[in-house]
C-alpha positions as CSV (number, residue, x, y, z in Angstrom):
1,X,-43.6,-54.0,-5.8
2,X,-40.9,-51.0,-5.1
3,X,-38.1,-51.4,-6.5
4,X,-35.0,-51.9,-4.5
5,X,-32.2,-49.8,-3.7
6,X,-29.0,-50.5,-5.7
7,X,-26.2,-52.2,-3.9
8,X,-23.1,-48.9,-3.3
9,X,-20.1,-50.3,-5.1
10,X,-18.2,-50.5,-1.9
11,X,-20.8,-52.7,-0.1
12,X,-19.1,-55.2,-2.4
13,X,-15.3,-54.8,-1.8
14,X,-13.2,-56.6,1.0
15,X,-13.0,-55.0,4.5
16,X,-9.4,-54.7,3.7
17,X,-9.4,-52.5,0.2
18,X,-12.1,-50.0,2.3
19,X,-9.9,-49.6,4.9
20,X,-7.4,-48.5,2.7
21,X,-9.4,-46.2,0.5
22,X,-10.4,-44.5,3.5
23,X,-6.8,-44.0,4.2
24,X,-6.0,-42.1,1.2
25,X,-8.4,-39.7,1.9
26,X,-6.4,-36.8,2.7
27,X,-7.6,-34.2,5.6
28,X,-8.2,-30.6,3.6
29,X,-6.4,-29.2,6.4
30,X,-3.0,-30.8,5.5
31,X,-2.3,-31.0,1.7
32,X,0.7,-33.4,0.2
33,X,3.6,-31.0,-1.0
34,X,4.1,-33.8,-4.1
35,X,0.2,-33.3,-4.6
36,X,0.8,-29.7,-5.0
37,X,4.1,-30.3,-7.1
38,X,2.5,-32.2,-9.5
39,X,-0.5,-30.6,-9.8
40,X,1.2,-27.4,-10.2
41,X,3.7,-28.8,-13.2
42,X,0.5,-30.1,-14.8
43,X,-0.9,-26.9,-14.9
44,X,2.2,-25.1,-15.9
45,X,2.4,-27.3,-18.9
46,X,0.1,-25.6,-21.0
47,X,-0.6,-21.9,-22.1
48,X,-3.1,-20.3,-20.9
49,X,-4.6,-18.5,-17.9
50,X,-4.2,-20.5,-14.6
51,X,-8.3,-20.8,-13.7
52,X,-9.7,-22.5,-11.0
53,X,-11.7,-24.7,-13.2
54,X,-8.0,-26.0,-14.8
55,X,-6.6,-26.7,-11.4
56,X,-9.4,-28.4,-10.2
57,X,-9.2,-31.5,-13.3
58,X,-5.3,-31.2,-12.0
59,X,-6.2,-32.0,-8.9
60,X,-8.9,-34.8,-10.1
61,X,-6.1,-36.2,-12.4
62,X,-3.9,-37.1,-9.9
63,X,-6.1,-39.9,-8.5
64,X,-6.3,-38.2,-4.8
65,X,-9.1,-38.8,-3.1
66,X,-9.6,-35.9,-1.3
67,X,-13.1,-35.6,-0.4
68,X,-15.5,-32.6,-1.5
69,X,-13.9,-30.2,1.5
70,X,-10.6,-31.4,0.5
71,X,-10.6,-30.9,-3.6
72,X,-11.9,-27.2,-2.4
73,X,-8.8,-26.3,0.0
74,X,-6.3,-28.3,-2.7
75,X,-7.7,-25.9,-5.0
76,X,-7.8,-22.9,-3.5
77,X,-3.9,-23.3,-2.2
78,X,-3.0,-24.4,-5.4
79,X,-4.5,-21.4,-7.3
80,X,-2.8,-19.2,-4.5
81,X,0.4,-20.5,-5.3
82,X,0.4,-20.1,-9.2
83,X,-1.9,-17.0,-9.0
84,X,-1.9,-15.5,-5.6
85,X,0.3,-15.0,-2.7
86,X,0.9,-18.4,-1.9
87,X,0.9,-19.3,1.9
88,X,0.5,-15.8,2.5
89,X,-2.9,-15.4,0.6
90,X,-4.8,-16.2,3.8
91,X,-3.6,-13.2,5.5
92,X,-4.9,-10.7,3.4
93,X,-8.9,-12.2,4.1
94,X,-7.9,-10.3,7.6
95,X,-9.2,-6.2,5.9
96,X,-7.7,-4.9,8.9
97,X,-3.8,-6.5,7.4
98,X,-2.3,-3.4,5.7
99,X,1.7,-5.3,5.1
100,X,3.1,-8.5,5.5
101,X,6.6,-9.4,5.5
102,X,8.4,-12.5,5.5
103,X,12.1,-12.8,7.0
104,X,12.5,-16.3,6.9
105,X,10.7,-19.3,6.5
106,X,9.3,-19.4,9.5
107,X,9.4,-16.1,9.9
108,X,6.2,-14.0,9.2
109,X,4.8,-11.1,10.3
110,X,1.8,-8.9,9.5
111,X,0.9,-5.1,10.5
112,X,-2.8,-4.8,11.8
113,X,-2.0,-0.9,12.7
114,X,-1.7,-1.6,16.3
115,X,2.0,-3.0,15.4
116,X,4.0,-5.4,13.9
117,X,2.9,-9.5,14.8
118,X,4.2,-12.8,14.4
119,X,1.9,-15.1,12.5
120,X,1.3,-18.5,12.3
121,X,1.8,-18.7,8.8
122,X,5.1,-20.5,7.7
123,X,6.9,-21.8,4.5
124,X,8.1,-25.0,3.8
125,X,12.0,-24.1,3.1
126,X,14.0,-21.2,1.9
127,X,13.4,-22.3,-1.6
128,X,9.7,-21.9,-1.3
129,X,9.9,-18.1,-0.5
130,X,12.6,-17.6,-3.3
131,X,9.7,-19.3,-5.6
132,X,7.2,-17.4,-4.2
133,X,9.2,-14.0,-4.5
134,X,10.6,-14.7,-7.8
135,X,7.2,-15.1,-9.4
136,X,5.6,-12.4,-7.9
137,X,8.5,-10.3,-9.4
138,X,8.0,-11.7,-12.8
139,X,3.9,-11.3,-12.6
140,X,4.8,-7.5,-12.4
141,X,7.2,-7.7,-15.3
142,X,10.6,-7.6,-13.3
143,X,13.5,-9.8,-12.9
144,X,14.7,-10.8,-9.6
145,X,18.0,-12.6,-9.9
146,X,21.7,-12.5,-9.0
147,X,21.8,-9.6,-11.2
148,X,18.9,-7.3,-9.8
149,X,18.4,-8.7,-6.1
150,X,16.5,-5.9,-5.1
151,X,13.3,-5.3,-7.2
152,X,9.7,-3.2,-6.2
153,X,6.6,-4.3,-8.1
154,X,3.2,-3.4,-8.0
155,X,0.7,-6.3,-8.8
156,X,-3.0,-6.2,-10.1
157,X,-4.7,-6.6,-6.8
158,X,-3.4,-3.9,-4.9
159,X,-0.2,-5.7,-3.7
160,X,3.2,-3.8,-3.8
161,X,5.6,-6.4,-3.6
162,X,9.4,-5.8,-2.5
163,X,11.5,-8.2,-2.8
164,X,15.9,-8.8,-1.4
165,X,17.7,-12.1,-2.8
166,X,20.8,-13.4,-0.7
167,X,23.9,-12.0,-0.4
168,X,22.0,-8.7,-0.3
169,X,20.3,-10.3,2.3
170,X,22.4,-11.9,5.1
171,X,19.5,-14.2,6.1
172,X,17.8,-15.3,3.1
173,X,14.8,-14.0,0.9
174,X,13.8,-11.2,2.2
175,X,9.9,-10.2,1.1
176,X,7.5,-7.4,1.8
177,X,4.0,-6.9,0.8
178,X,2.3,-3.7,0.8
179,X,-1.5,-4.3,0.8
180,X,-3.9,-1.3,-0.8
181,X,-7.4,-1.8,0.6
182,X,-10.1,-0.4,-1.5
183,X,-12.0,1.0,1.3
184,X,-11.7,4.7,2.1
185,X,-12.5,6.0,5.1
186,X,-14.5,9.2,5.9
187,X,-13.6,11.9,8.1
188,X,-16.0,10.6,10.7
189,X,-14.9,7.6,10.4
190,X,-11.0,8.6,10.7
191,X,-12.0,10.9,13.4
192,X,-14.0,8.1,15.7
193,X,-10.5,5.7,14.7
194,X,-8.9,8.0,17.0
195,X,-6.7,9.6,14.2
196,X,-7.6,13.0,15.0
197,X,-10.3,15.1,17.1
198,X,-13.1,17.2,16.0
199,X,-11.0,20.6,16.0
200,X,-8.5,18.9,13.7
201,X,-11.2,17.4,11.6
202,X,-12.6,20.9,10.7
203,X,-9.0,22.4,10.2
204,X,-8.3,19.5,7.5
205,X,-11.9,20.1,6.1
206,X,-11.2,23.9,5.9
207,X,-7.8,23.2,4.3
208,X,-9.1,21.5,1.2
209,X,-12.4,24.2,1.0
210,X,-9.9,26.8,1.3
211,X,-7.5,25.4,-1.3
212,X,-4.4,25.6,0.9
213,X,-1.5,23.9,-0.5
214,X,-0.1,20.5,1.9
215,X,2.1,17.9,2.4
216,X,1.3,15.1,4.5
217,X,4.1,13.8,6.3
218,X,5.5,10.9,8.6
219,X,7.1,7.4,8.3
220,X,5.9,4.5,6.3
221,X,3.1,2.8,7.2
222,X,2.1,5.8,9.3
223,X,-1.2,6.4,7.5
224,X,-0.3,9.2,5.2
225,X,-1.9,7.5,1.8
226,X,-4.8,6.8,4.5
227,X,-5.4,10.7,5.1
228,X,-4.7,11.9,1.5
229,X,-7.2,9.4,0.1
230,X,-10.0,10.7,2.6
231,X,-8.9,14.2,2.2
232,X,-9.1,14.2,-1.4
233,X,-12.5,13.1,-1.1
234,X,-13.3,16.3,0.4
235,X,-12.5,18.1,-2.9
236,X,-15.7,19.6,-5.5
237,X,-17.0,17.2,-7.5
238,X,-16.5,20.1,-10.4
239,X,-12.7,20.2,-9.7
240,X,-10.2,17.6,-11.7
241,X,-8.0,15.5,-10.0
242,X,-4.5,14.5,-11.6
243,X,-3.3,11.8,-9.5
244,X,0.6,11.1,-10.0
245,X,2.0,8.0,-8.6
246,X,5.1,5.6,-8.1
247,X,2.8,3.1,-7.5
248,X,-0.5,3.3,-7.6
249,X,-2.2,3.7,-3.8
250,X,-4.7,6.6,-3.5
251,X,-8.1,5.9,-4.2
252,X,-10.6,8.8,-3.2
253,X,-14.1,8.7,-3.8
254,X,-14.5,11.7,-6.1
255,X,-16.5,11.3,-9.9
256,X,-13.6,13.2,-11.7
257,X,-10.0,11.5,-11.2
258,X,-7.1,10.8,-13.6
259,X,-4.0,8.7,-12.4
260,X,-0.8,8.5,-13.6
261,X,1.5,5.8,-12.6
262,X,5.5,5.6,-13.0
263,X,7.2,2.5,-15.0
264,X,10.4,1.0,-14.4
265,X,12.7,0.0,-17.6
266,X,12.2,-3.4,-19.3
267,X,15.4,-6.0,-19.3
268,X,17.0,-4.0,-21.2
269,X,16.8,-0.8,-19.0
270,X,14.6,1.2,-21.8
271,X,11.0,2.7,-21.8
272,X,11.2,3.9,-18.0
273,X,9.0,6.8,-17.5
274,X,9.6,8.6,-14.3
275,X,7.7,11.0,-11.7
276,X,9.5,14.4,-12.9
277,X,8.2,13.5,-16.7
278,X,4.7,12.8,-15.3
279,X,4.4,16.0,-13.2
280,X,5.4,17.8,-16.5
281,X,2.5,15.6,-18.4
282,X,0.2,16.4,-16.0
283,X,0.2,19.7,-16.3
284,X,-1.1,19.8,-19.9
285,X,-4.3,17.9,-18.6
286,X,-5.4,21.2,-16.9
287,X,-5.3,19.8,-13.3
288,X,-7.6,21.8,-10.8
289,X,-5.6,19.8,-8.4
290,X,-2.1,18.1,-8.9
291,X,-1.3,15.7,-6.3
292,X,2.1,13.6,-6.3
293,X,1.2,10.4,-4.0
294,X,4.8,10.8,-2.7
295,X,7.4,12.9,-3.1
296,X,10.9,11.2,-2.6
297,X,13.1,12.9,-5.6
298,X,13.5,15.5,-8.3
299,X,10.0,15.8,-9.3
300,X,9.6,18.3,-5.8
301,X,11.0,20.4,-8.4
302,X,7.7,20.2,-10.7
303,X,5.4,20.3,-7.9
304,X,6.8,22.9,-6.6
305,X,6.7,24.8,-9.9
306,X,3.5,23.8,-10.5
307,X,2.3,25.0,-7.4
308,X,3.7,28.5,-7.9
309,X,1.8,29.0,-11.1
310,X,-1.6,28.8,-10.3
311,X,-2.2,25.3,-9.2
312,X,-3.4,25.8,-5.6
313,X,-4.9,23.6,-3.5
314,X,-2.8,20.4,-4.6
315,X,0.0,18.5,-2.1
316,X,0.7,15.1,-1.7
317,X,3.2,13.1,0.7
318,X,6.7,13.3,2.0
319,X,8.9,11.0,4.5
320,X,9.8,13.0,7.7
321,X,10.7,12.4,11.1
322,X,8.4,15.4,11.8
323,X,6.7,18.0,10.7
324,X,9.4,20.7,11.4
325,X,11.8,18.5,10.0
326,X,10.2,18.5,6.7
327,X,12.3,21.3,5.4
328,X,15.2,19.8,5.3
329,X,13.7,17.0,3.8
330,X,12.8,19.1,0.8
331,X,16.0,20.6,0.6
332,X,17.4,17.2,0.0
333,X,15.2,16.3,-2.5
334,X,15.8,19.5,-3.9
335,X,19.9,19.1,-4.2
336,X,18.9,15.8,-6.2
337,X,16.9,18.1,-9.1
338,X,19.8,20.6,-8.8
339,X,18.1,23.3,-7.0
340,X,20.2,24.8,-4.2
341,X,19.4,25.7,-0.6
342,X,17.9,29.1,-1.6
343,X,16.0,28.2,-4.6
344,X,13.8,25.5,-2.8
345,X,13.0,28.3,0.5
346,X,11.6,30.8,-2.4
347,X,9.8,28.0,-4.1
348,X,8.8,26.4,-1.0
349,X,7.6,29.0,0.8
350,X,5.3,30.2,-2.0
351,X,4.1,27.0,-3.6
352,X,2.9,25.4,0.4
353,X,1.1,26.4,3.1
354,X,0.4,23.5,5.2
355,X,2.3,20.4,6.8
356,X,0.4,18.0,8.3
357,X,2.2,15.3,10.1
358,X,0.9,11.5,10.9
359,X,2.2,9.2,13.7
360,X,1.9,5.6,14.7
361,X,2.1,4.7,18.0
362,X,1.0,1.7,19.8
363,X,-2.2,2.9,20.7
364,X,-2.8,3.6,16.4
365,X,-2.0,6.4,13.7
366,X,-2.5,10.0,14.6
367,X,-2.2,13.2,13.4
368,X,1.0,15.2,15.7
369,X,1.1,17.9,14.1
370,X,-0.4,20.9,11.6
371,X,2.0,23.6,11.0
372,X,2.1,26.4,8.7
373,X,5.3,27.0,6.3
374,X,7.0,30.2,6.7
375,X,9.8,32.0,5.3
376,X,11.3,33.3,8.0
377,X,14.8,34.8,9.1
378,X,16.2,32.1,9.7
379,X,15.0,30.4,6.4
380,X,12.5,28.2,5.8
381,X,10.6,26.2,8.4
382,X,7.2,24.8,9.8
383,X,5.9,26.5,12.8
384,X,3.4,24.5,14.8
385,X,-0.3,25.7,14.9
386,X,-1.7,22.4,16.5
387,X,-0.2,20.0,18.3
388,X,-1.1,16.5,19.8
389,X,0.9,16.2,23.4
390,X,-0.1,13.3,26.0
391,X,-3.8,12.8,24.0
392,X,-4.7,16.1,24.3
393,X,-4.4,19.5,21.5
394,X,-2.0,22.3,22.5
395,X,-1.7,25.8,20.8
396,X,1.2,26.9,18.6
397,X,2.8,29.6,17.8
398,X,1.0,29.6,14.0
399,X,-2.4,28.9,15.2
400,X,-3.6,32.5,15.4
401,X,-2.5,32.6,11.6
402,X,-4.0,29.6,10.4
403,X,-7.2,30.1,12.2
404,X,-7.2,33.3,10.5
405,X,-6.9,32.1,7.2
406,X,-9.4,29.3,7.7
407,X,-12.0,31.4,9.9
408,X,-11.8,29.6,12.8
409,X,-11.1,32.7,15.0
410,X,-14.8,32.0,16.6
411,X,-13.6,28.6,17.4
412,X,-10.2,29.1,18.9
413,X,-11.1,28.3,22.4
414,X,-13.1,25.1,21.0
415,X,-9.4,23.2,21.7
């Protein structure tokens, strides 16, 4: 005779106390903000890493029944609050999410590359993105407070995390996230992406072969890192590549590469190491290429050095309007190293030989312009050898030049 089947526990409780079980069920969709308070102060009571495995008993501690799907989504917002991004985590599942930026609580936006977009995503109050901000500073060993309300961090990840407090801010916290993806993209792949056509494709391609000196120019978020990354992929795998960085964003796929990353002072303002020293350190690591991700102060003076004593074929990025405005870009950052107007022509004019200059638009990021640097009468200046007008690739004056130099003359009326 089979045995039979044991009675559930709740076949033996009242209607009434089922009912009400079933109530406390919580849908994983919506998650209790005193669930996540106490669970979170549980957590934060003891030393130690914050693992999913320790905010999962949390959660089981708390007496919640929440149901298999719903102990996963507690824990997974949980751990993205004392580990992650918070309420923002979700957005950077989406690869195709290179910023975020919150202006107010219910106030978020995200960058695709076709353009800035609302998103659903919202905080609770004005004190949860002060919480969120203020531990994201801290994770990357910063202080945000009254006394330093603006404060840039890079975070293990690959989020660079910038960060305003109020009264700095006229309508509350203020936070931006930079995302670094970890894919790079090919040439092709660039090139089908609509950043540039197959004549630009073999002048960039040339230019690293031919070790021509470059900046890349254009606004943030225009897709300069983008094109450096890819373009230093390009280089030998014989060469060495020293990488220097204020945060760390370039990652090419090439088998010899050294980085170097700036650090900010501790508390007490001591132990900062800037870009001018690291351009000076890198060049006792016998770089076949230097490349400084971005130049924005007086270590143009280094590179530019650098570049004028036998360290071709290195560049890195520079914020211009456009390319022909670059120039006076790099006499500004010159003034700051204490070089004057004519010390950075002469330097400039023999240390680079190529500005190429990215757009975004709403129809993407594109490459506008490649110019070569010349030292001309009136001083120094980019002069336009291609040029992206209405979709299609015009002719500069500097195109006869550069195809030259690259041996492209068979090719010329490939355009």
């Amino acid at each position: 005779m089979s045995a039979r089947p044991p009675i559930p526990p709740s076949a033996l409780l009242p209607p009434s106390v089922v009912r009400r079980r079933q109530a406390r069920v919580l849908d994983p969709r919506v998650l209790d903000s005193r669930l996540l308070e106490t669970v979170r102060e549980s957590v934060m009571a003891d030393a130690g890493p914050v693992t999913p495995s320790r905010v999962a008993a949390a959660v089981q501690a708390t007496g919640k029944v929440l149901g298999t799907a719903g102990s996963l989504a507690a824990v997974e917002r949980i751990s993205a609050e004392l580990n992650g991004l918070g309420p923002l985590q979700e957005l950077t599942r989406d690869v195709s999410v290179t910023d975020i930026f919150v202006n107010a609580p219910d106030s978020v936006w995200v960058d695709r590359g076709q353009g800035i977009e609302r998103s659903a995503v919202s905080f609770t109050s004005e004190a949860q993105v002060r919480a969120l901000a203020s531990r994201l500073v801290a994770a990357g060993g910063r202080r945000l407070d009254d006394g330093s309300p603006c404060v840039d961090v890079r975070l293990v990840g690959g989020y660079r995390v910038h960060a305003v407090l109020p009264p700095i801010s006229t309508a509350g916290t203020l936070l931006s996230v930079r995302i670094r993806r970890e894919q790079v993209f090919t040439m092709d792949e660039l090139r089908s992406g609509g950043m540039f056509g197959r004549l630009v494709q073999d002048v960039l391609e040339r230019v690293v072969e031919y070790r021509l000196s470059f900046l890349i120019s254009g606004a943030t978020g225009s897709g300069k890192t983008t094109l450096l990354s890819t373009l230093l992929g390009l280089c030998s795998p014989a060469e060495r590549l020293v990488l220097i960085e204020d945060a760390s964003e370039l990652n090419p796929i090439h088998p010899h590469i050294v980085s170097l990353e700036s650090r900010h002072g501790n508390l007490e303002g001591g132990g900062a190491v800037d870009l001018n020293e690291l351009v000076r350190q890198a060049l006792r690591m016998r770089p076949d290429r230097l490349v400084v991700g971005e130049c924005r102060g007086a270590e143009v003076r280094e590179l530019l050095t650098a570049m004028n004593t036998g360290h071709t074929g290195g560049g890195g990025t520079i914020h211009a309007n456009t390319a022909t405005a670059v120039p006076a870009r790099l006499t500004a950052l010159g003034a700051l190293a204490g070089l004057g107007q004519d010390a950075v022509r002469l330097q400039a004019s023999s240390a680079l030989d190529v500005v190429i200059h990215v757009e975004r638009s709403a129809q993407g990021r594109h490459i506008a312009c490649i110019g070569l640097v010349d030292d001309g009468p009136g001083g120094l200046a980019v002069v336009p050898a291609l040029e992206s007008r209405s979709g299609a690739i015009t002719h500069g004056p500097a195109w006869a030049p550069l195809a030259a130099r690259l041996g492209l003359d068979s090719v010329e009326a490939a355009a």
